[in-house]
C-alpha positions in Angstrom: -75.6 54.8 118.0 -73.0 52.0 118.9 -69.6 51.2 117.4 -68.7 47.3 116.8 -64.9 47.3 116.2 -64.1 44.4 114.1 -60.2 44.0 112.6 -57.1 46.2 112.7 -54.7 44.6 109.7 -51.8 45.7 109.7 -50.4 45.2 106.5 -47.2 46.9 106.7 -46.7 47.4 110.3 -44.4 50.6 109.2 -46.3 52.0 106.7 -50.3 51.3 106.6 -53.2 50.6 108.6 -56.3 49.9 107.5 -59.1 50.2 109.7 -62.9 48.0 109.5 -65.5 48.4 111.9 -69.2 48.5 111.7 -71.7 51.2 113.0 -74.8 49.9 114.7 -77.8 52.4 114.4 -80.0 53.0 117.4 -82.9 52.9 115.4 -82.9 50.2 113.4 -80.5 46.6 113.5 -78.8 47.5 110.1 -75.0 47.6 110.4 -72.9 49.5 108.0 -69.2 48.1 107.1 -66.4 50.8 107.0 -63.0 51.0 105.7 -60.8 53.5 106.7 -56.8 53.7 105.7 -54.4 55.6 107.9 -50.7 56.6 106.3 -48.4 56.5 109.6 -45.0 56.2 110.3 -43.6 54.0 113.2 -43.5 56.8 115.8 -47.0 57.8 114.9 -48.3 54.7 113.8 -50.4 53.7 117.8 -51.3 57.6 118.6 -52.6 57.7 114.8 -54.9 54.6 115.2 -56.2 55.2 118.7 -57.1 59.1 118.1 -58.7 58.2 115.2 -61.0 55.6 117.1 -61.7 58.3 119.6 -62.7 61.1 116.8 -65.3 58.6 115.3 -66.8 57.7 118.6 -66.9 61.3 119.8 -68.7 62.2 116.6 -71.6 60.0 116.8 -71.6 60.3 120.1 -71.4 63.9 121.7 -74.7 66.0 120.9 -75.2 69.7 122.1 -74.0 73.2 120.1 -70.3 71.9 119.8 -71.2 69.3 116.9 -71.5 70.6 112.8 -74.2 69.9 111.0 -74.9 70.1 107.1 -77.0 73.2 106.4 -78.2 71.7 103.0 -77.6 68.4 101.0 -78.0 68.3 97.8 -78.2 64.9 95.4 -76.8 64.6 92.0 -79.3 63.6 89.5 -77.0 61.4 87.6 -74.4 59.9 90.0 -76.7 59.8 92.7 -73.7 61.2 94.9 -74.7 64.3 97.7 -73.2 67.3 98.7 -72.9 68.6 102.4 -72.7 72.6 102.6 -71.6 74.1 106.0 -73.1 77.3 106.7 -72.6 77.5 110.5 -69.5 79.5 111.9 -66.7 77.8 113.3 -64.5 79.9 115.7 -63.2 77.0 117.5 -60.6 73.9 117.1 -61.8 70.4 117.3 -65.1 71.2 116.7 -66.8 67.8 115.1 -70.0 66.6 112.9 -72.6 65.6 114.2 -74.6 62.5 112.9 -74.2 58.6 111.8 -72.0 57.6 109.2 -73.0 58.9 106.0 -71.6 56.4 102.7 -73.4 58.4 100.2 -72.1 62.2 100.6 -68.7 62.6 98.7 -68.1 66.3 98.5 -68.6 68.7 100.7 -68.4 72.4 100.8 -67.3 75.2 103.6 -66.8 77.9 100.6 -66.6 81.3 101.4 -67.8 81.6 104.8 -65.9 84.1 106.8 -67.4 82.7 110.4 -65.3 79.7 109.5 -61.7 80.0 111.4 -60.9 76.1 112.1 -61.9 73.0 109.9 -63.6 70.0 112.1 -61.4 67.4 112.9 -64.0 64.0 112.8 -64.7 64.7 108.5 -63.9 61.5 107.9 -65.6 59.5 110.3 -69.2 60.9 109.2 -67.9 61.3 105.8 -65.4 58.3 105.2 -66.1 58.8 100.9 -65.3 62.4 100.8 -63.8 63.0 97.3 -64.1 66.6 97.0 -63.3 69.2 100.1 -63.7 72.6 99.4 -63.0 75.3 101.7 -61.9 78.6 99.7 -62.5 81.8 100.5 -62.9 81.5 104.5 -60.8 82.9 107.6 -59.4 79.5 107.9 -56.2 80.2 110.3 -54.2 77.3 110.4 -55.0 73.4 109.6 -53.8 70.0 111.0 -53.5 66.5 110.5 -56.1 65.5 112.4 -58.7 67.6 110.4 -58.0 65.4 107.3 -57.0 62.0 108.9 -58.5 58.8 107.1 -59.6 61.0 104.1 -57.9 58.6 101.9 -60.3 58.7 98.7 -60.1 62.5 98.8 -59.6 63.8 95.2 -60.0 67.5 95.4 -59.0 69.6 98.4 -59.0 73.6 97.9 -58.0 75.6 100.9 -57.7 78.7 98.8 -57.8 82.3 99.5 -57.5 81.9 103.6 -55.0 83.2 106.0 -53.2 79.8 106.6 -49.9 80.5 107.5 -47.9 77.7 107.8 -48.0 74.1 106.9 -46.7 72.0 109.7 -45.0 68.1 109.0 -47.5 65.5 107.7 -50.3 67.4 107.6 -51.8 65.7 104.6 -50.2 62.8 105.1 -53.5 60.4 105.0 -54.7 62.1 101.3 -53.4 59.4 99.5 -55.1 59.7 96.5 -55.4 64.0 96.0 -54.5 64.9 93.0 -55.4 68.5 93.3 -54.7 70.5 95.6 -55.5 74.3 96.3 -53.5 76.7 98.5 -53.5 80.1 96.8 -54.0 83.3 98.2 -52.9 82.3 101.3 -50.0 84.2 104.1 -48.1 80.9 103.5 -44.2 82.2 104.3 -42.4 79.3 104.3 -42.5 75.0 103.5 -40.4 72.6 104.4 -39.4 69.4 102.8 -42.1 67.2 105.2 -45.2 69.6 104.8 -46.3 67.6 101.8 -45.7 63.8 102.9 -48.0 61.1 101.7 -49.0 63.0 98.2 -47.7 60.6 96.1 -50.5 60.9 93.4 -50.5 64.6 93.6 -50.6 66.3 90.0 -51.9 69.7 90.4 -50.0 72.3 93.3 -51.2 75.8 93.5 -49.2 78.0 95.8 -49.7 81.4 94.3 -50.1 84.6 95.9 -48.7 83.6 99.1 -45.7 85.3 101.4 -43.0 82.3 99.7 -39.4 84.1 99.6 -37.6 80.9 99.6 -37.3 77.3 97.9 -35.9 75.2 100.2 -34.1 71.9 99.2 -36.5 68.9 98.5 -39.6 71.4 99.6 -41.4 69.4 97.0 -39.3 65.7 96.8 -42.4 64.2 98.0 -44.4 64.9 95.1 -43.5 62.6 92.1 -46.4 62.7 90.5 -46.7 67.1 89.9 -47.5 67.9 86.3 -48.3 71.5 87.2 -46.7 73.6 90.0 -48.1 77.3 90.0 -45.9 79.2 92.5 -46.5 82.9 90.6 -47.1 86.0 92.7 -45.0 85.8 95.6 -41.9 87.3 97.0 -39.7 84.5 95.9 -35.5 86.2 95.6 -33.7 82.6 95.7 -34.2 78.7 94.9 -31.7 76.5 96.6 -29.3 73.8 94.5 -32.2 70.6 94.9 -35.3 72.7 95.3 -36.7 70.6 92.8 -35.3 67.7 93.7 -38.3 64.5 92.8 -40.7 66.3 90.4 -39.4 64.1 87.0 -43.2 64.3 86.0 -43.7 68.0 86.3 -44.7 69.7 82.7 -45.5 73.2 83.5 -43.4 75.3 86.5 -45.1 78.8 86.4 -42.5 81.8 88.9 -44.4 84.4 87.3 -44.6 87.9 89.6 -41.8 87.2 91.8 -38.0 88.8 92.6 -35.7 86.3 91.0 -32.8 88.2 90.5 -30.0 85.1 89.3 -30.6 81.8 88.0 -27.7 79.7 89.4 -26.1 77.1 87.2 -28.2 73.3 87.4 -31.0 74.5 89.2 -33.2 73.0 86.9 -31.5 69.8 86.6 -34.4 67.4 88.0 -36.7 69.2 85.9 -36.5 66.5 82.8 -40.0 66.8 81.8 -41.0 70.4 82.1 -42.4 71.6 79.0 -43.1 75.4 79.9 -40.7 76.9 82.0 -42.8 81.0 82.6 -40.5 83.4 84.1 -42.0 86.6 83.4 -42.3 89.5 85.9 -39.4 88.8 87.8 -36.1 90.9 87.7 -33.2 88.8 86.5 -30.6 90.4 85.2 -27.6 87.4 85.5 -28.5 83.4 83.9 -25.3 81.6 85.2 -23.7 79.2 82.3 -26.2 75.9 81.8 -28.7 77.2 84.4 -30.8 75.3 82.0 -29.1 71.9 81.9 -31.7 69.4 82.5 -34.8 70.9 80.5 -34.5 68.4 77.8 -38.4 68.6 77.0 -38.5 72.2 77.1 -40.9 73.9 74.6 -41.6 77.4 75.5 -39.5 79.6 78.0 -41.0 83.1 79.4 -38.6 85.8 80.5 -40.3 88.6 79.7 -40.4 92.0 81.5 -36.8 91.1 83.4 -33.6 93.2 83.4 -31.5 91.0 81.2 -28.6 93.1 79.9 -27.5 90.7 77.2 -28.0 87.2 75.7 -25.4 84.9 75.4 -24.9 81.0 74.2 -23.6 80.0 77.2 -26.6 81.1 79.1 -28.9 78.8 77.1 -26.8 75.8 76.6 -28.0 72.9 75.0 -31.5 74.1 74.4 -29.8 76.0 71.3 -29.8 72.3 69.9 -33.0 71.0 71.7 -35.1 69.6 68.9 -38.2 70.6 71.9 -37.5 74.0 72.1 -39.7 76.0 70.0 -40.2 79.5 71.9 -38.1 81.9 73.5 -39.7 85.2 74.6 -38.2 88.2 76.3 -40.6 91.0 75.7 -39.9 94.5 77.3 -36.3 93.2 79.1 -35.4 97.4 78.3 -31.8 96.8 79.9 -30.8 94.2 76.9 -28.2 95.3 74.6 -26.4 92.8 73.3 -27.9 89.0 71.5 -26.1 86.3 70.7 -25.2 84.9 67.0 -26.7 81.7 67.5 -29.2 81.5 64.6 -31.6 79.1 66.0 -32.3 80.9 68.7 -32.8 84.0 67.1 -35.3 82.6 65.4 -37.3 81.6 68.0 -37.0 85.1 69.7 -39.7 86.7 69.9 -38.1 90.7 70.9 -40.4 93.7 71.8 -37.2 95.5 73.4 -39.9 99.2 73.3 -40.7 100.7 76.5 
């Protein structure tokens, strides 16, 4: 199999390149037209665009017990779309799939193999409409950009229950249009404000049970799409002054099952749309004056099991007068003594204050 390189367009020499070249089959004189985009930056824009040419030539090319191959495809009886499921192991980086360009398959599943440490690096040029990539339940160590470069009509990507432990810069940059994405049950210690570039349709972010003891400032300022950010079951003792910073959209921020001990003032500032605000299982026992401010949508807010000692106005602020707020819980907080006389809010309390 040959490669006829047609046009690189440029469209935004900063920004975006978008890639069309056909793929000649040895066995037959069809050609097949494909479109690949690549998110880069100026630094990374000509490394980005000439590894990228090398992964899809090296693909169709190299042959031997280094390529992938699917175990078993599977066709959809209504959308006519296949599945590719990997059953071979993979103990090894850069490993690549082996075969010619394959328009048809868009999902393709690595699920719960344990022989799989490393994800191949060439997915999209053998599987350039990928829209679903799951890979839960492996021994997946570590994952790069270059395993999920030109994967830009990727929709679903779950890299759950693994023992990835960090998320380095840019690493999904190219997954333009994910708008789930998986990375619970993970060893994941630590993010920093770069490790989610490029997600700017991103809705759904699921980070729990990992090793998170911090928020960093704008760890998620990238995402301004996030309804839903599920961060429960981690180790989590402080979120820094712009943690938040960029999620306008979010609806739902679940902390469940971690050691939050104080709520500074305006931490939740950015959080103007946040609807449910769960807090349970953690063990604050201070709420600094207005560390709500900002939760003008807020519905329902969880505090229960948490060492509050007392309630007071000040602590809630102006959701006393939100026309939103609807539910306040604060079962089993055993150290709380004392409640405020606002009667609004004690009407939406719902107290189980029994051991």
């Amino acid at each position: 199999m040959s490669i006829k390189f047609g046009f690189c367009d440029c469209r935004n020499p900063n920004l975006h390149i978008h890639i069309k070249f056909s793929v000649i089959s040895e066995t037959s004189s069809n050609e097949e037209q494909v479109e690949i985009d690549v998110i880069s930056d100026c630094y990374r824009k000509i490394i980005s665009l000439i590894s990228l040419m090398l992964i899809v030539s090296g693909a169709i090319s190299v042959n031997g017990n280094e390529t992938i191959t699917c175990g078993k495809v599977e066709k959809d009886r209504w959308s006519r779309e296949f599945t590719c499921y990997i059953d071979e192991a993979i103990h090894e980086k850069e490993r690549t799939f082996s075969g010619r360009i394959d328009l048809q398959t868009k999902s393709l599943y690595i699920n719960k193999n344990k022989n799989v440490q490393y994800l191949p690096d060439n997915t999209s040029a053998v599987f350039p409409n990928l829209k679903r990539y799951d890979a839960e339940e492996c021994s997946i160590l570590e994952v790069h950009y270059f395993n999920f470069i030109g994967l830009s009509n990727l929709e679903k990507l779950d890299l759950s229950g693994n023992l990835i432990e960090t998320l380095e810069d840019d690493v999904f940059k190219d997954l333009t249009s994910l708008g789930t994405l998986e990375l619970s049950n993970n060893k994941i210690e630590n993010i920093n404000e770069r490790s989610f570039n490029g997600l700017k349709r991103l809705k759904f972010l699921y980070l729990a049970g990992n090793k998170l003891n911090k928020l960093n400032n704008d760890t998620f300022g990238q995402l301004s799409s996030l309804t839903h950010l599920r961060l429960m079951r981690n180790s989590i003792k402080q979120i820094e002054q712009n943690s938040f910073n960029g999620l306008a959209n979010l609806t739902l921020l679940d902390l469940t099952h971690n050691q939050l001990q104080i709520l500074n003032h305006d931490i939740f500032v950015p959080l103007s749309s946040v609807q449910y605000l769960l807090l349970e299982n953690n063990t604050i026992n201070q709420i600094d004056k207005n560390a709500f401010n900002g939760l003008d949508k807020l519905n329902v807010l969880v505090l229960n099991h948490n060492q509050l000692p007392e309630l007071t106005h000040d602590m809630f602020g102006l959701l006393s007068s939100s026309l939103h707020f609807k539910l306040l819980e604060l079962f089993k907080n055993n150290s709380l003594q004392r409640i405020m006389k606002s009667e609004r809010l004690r009407k939406m309390l719902l107290l189980a204050l029994t051991t």
